[in-house]
VOPAGU-2260 file (C-alpha; in pm, 1 decimal, decimal comma):
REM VOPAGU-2260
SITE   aa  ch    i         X         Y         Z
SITE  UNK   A    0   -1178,6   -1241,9    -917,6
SITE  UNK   A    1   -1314,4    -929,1   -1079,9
SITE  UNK   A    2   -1225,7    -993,0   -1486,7
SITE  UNK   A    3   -1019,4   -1222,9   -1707,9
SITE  UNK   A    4    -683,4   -1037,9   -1687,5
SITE  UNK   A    5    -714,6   -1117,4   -1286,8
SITE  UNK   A    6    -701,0   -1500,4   -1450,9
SITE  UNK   A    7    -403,2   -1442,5   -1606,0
SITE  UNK   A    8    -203,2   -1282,1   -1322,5
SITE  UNK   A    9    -276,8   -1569,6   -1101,4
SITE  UNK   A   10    -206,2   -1829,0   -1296,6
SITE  UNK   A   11     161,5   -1684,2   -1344,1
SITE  UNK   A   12     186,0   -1685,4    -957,9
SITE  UNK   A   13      76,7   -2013,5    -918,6
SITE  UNK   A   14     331,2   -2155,8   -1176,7
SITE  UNK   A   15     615,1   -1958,6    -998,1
SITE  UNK   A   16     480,8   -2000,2    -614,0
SITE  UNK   A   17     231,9   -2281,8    -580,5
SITE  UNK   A   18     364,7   -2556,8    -769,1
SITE  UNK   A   19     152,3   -2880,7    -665,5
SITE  UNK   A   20    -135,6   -2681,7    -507,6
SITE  UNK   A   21    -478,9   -2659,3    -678,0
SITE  UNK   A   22    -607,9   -2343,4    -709,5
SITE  UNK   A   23    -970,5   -2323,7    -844,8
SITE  UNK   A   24    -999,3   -1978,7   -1032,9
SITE  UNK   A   25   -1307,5   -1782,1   -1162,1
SITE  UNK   A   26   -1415,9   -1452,9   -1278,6
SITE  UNK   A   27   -1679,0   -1241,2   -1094,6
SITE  UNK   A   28   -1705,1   -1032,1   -1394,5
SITE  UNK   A   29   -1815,1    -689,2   -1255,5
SITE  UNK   A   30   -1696,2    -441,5    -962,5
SITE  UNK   A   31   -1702,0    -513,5    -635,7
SITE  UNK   A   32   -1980,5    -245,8    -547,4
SITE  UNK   A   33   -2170,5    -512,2    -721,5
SITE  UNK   A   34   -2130,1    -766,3    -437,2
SITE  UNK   A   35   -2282,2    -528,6    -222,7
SITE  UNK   A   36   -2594,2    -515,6    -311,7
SITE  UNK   A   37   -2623,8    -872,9    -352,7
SITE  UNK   A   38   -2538,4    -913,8       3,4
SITE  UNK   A   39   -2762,0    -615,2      93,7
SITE  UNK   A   40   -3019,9    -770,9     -78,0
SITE  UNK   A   41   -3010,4   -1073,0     102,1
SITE  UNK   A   42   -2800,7   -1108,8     388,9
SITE  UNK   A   43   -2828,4   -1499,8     458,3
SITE  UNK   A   44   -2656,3   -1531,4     137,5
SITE  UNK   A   45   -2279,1   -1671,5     150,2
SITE  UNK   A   46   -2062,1   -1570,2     -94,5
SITE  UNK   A   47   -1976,8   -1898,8    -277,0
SITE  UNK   A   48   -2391,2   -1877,0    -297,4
SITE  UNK   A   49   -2340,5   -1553,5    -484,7
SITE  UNK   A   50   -2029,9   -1692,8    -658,3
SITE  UNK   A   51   -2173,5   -2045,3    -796,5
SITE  UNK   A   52   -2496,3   -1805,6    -918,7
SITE  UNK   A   53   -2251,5   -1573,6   -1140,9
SITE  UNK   A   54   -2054,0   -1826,2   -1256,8
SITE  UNK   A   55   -2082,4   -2182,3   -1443,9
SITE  UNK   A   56   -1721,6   -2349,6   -1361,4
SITE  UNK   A   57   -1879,2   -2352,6   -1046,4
SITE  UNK   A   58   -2214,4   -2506,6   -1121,1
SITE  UNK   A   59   -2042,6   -2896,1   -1053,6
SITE  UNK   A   60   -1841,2   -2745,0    -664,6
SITE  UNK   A   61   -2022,9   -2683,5    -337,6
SITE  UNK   A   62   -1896,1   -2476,9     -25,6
SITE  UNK   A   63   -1740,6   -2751,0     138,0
SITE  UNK   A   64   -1534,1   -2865,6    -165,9
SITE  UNK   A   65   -1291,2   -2548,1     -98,3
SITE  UNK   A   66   -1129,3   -2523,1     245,1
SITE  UNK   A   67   -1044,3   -2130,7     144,9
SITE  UNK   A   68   -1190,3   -1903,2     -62,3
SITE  UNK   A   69   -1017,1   -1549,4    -171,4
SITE  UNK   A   70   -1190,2   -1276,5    -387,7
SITE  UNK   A   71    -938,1   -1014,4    -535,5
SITE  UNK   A   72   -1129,6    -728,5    -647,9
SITE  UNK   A   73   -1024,9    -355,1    -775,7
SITE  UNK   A   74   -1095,6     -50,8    -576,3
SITE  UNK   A   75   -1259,9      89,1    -884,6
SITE  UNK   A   76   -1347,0     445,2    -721,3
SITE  UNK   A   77   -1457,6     588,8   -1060,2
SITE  UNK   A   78   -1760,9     339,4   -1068,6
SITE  UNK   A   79   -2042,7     510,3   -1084,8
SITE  UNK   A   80   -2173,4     277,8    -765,3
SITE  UNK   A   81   -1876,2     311,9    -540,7
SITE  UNK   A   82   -1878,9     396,0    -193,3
SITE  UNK   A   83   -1650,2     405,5     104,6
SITE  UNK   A   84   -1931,2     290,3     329,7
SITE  UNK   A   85   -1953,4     -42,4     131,2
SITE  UNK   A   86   -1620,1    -134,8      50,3
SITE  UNK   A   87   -1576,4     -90,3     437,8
SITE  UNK   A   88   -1837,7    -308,7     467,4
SITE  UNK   A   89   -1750,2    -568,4     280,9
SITE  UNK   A   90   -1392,3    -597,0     397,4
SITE  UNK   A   91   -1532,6    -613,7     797,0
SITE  UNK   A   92   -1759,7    -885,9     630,4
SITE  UNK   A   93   -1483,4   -1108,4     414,8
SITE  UNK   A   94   -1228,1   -1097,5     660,3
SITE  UNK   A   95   -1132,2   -1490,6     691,9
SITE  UNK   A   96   -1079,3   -1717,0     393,6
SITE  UNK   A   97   -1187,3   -2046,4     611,7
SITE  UNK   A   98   -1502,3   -1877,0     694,5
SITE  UNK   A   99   -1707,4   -1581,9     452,7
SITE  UNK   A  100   -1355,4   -1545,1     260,5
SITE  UNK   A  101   -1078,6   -1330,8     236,9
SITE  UNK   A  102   -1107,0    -997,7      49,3
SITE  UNK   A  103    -811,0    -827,1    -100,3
SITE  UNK   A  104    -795,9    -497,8    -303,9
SITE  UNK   A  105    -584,6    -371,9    -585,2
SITE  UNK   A  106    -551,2       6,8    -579,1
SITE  UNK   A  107    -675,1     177,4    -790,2
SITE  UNK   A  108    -739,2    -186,5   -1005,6
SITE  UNK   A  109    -520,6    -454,5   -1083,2
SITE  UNK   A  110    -296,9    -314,2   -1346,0
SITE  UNK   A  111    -120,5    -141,8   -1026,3
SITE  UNK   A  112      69,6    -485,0   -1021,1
SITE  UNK   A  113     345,5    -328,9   -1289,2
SITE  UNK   A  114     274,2      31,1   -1257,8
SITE  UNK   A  115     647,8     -15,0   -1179,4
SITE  UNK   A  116     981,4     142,6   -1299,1
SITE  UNK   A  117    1245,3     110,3   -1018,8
SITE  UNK   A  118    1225,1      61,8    -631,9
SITE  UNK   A  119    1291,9     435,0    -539,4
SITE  UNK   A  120    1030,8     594,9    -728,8
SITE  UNK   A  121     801,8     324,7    -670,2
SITE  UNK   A  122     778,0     489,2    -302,4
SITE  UNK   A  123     594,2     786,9    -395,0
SITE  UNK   A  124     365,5     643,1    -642,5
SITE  UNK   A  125       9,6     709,5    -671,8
SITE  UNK   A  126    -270,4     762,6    -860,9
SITE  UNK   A  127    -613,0     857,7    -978,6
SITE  UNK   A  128    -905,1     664,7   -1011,6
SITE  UNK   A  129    -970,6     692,8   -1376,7
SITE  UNK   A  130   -1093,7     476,7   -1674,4
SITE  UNK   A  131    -795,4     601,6   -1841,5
SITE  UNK   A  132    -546,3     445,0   -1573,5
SITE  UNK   A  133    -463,0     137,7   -1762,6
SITE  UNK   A  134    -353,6     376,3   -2067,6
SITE  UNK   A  135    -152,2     569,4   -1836,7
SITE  UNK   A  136      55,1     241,4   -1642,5
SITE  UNK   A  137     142,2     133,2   -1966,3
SITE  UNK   A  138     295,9     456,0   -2108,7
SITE  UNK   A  139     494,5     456,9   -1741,2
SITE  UNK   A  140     617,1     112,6   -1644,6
SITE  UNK   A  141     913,3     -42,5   -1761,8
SITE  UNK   A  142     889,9    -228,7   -2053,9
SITE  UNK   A  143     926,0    -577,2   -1929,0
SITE  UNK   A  144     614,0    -518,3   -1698,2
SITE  UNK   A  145     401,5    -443,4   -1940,1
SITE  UNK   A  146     269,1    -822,1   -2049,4
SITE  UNK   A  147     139,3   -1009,5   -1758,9
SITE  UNK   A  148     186,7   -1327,6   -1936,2
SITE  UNK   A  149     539,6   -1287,2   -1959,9
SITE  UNK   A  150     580,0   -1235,0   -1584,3
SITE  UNK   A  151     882,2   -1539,4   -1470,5
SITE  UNK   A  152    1018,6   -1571,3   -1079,9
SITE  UNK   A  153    1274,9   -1283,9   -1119,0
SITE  UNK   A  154     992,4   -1069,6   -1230,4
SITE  UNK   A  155     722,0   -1166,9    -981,4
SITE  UNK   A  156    1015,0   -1131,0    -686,8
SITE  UNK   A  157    1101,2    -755,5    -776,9
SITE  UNK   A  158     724,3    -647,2    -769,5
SITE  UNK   A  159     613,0    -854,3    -474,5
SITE  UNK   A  160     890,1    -703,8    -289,3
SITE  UNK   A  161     816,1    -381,8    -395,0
SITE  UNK   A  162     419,2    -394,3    -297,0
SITE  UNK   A  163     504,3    -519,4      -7,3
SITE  UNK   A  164     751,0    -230,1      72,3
SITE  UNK   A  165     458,6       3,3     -31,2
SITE  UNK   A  166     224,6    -137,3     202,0
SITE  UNK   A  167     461,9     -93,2     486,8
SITE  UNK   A  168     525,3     253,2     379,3
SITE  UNK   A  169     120,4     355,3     337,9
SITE  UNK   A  170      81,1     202,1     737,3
SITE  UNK   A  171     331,3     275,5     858,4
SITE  UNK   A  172     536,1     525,3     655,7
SITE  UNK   A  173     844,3     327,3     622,0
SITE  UNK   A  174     973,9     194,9     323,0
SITE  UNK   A  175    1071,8     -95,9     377,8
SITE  UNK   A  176     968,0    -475,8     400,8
SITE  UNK   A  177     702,6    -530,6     696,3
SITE  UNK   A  178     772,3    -729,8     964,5
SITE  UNK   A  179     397,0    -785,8    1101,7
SITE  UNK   A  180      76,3    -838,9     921,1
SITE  UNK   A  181    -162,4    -585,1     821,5
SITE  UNK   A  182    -563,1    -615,2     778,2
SITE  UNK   A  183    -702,9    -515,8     420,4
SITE  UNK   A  184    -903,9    -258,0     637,1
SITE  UNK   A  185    -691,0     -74,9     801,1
SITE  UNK   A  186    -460,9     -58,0     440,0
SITE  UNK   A  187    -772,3      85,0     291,6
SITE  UNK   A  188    -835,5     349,8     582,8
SITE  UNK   A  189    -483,5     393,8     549,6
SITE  UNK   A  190    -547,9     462,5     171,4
SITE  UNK   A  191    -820,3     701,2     258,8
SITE  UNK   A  192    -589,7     881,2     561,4
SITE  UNK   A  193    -278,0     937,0     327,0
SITE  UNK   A  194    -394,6     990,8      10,7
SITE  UNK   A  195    -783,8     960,2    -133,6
SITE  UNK   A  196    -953,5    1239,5      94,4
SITE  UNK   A  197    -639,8    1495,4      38,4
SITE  UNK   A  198    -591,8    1396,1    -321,4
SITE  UNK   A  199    -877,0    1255,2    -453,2
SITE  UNK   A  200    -617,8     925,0    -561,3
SITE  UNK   A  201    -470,6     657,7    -393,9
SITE  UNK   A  202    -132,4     485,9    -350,1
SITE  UNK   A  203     -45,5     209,2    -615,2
SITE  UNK   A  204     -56,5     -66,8    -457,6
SITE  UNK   A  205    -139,1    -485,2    -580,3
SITE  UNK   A  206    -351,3    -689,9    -321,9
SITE  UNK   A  207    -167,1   -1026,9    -526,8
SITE  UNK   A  208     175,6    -987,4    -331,2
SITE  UNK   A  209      23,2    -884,6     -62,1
SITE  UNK   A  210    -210,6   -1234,2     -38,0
SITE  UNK   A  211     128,3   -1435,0    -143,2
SITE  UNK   A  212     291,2   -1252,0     173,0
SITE  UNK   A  213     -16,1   -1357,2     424,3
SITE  UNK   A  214     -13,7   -1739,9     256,3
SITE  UNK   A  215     366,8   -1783,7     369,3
SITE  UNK   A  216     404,7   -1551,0     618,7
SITE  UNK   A  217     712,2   -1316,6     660,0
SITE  UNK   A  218     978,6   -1513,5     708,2
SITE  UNK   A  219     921,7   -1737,6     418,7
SITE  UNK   A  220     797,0   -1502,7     168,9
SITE  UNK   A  221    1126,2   -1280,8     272,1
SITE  UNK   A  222    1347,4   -1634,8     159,2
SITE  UNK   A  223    1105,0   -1669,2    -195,9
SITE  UNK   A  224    1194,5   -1335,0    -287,9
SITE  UNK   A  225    1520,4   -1316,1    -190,6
């Protein structure tokens, strides 16, 4: 995961969804771009190679002590190393969570989780990617999505449905929930299609319900959050 607040939001989904499962969480602690040129650097490098040199809770684990690995990063267009070219990249390259890992982006960055107010409005929300956009979801979401840590079932299942509406709608441009699966790629040339080349911003949109929806699979997330 990108930073500490990432921590925080899965920990409340794990309490609420994953009950009994071990989940092994750490922080990366810078963008994603970052990643990049470690890889570029040296390509024979696997990420939990990358990971265990970042990070100390990892110092004690090896590869084969996780059977899936999933790295939740922001889209963070506003840093001054981003790129197109290497987010693409990087998502063709972390593709599988048995194998390299599984990459999943928040758009613009992880606060996009409650950048929410109600399910009809929610449709036709985007934004730019600024520093200031934490400042900005705060002033607009409803009140009780402000604090991540107060986040219970009822509160997870309104915003997971809604992401997952808002990923259908960015594809496929219908609001409403998906019925098939849909690769963090083509959601991010999707992204670039709809909204970032026209208007320099991008749709809100969490990668958290999105990995939830993948884990379960349709039918069963659709019976979680109903």
């Amino acid at each position: 995961m990108e930073g500490a607040k990432e921590e925080v939001v899965v920990k409340s989904l794990q309490e609420n969804f994953f009950v009994g499962r071990t989940m092994i969480t750490c922080v990366f602690g810078t963008v994603i771009y970052a990643l990049y040129n470690e890889i570029k650097q040296d390509a024979s490098l696997d990420v939990f190679s990358i990971l265990k040199k970042r990070i100390r809770d990892l110092k004690d684990y090896n590869r084969d002590t996780f059977s899936e690995i999933y790295l939740f990063f922001d889209y963070d267009a506003h840093a001054s190393n981003a790129s197109p070219v290497k987010l693409e990249a990087l998502l063709k390259t972390f593709d599988n969570e048995t194998e390299n890992g599984k990459l999943y982006i928040s758009y613009p960055m992880l606060e996009a989780l409650k950048h929410y107010n109600n399910w009809q409005d929610f449709k036709d929300k985007i934004a730019a990617c600024t520093p200031d956009y934490k400042r900005i979801v705060n002033k607009e979401c409803a009140q009780k999505y402000i604090d991540f840590k107060t986040y219970n079932k009822e509160t997870w299942k309104a915003l997971i449905m809604a992401h997952l509406c808002k990923m259908n709608y960015i594809v496929l441009g219908l609001y409403q929930y998906p019925i098939k699966y849909f690769s963090q790629l083509l959601i991010f040339e999707k992204q670039k299609e709809k909204y970032a080349i026209t208007q320099k911003k991008v749709g809100v949109l969490s990668a958290i319900p999105i990995f939830l929806y993948e884990y379960y699979g349709i039918e069963k997330t659709k019976t979680i959050i109903l």
